[in-house]
matplotlib code that plots the C-alpha trace (Angstrom):
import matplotlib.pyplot as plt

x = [-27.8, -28.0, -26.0, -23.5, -22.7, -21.5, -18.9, -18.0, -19.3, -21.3, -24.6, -26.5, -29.4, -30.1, -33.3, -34.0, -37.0, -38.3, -35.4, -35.5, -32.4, -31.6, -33.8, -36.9, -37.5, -41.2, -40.3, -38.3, -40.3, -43.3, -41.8, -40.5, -44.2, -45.7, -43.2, -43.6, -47.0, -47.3, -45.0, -47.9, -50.4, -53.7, -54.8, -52.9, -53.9, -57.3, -57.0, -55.2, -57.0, -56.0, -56.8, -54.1, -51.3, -52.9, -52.8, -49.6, -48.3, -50.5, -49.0, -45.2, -45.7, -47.1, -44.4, -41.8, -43.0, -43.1, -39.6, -36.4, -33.1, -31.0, -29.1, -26.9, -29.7, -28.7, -25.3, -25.5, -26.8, -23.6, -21.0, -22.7, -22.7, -19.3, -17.6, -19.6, -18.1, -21.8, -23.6, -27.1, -28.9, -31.0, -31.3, -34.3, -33.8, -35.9, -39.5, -41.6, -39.2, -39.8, -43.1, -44.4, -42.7, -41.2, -44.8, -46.5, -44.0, -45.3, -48.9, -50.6, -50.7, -54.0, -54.2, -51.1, -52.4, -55.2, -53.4]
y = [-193.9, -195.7, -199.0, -196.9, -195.4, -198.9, -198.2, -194.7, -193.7, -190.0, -190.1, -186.8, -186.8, -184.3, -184.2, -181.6, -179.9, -179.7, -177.2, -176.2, -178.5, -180.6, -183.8, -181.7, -179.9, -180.2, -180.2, -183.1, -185.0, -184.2, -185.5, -188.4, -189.4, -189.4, -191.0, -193.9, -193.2, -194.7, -197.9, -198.6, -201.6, -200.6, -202.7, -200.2, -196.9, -197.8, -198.5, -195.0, -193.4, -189.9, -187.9, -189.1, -188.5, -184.8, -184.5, -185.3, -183.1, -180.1, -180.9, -180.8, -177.5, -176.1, -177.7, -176.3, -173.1, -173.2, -174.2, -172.6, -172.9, -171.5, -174.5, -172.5, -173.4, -177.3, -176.9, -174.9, -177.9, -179.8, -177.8, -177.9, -181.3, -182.0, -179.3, -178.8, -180.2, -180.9, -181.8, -182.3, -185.8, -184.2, -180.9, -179.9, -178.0, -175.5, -174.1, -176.6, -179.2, -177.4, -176.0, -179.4, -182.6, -182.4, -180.8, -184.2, -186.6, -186.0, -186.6, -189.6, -191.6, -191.6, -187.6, -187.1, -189.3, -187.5, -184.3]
z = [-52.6, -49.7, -51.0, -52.1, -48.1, -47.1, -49.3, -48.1, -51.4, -50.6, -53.5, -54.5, -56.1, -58.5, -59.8, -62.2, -63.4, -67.1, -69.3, -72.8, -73.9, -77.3, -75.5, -75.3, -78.2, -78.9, -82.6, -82.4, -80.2, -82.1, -85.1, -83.3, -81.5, -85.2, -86.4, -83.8, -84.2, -87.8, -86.9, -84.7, -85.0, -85.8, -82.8, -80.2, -82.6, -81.9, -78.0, -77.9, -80.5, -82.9, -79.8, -77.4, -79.1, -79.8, -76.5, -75.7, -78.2, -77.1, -73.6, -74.9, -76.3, -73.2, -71.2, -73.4, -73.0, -69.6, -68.9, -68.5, -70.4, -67.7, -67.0, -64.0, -61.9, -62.6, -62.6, -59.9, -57.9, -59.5, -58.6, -54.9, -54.7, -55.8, -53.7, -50.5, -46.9, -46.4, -49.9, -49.7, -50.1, -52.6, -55.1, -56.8, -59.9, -61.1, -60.1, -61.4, -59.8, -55.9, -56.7, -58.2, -58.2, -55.0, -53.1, -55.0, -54.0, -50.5, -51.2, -50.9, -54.5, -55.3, -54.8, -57.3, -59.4, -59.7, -60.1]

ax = plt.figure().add_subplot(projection="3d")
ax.plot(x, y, z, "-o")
ax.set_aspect("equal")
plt.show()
């Protein structure tokens, strides 16, 4: 963004939260981790092991329940950025991206981390 202003170039940052779109199906993506999954070397299955990828599919299903599929709120941000006098430098999307990510992104690394 800050490259770009040299240039006269104006760069928004939109950085959305997590949506219910095509990319994050947790059907698709489950398939697609198990798929991966079996392409794996036994070596790196092991260092994992059967319970991380559980996990991780556990916690895409929560996620996708969680989030929104009203993508107004991103476009929203869009069509502000493009047609404001004044755009912002950067739009957070969605209540987990305000409420979350942006409140961690402030916090010390080893605190979100831990989070």
């Amino acid at each position: 963004r800050l490259e770009m202003h040299r240039f006269g170039v104006k760069v928004c940052v939109i950085e959305p939260g997590y949506f219910k779109t095509p990319i994050t199906n947790a059907d698709k993506l489950e398939k697609n981790f198990h798929s991966l999954w079996e392409k794996l070397p036994e070596e790196i299955k092991a260092s994992y092991g059967e319970c991380y990828l559980r996990q991780f599919v556990t916690m895409l299903k929560v996620l996708q329940k969680s989030c929104s599929s009203d993508l107004s709120v991103v476009t929203n941000c869009m069509e502000h950025a493009l047609t404001s006098l004044h755009p912002r430098s950067r739009y957070s999307a969605g209540w987990d991206a305000k409420l979350v990510y942006l409140p961690l992104s402030y916090l010390p690394s080893a605190l979100s981390d831990a989070l």
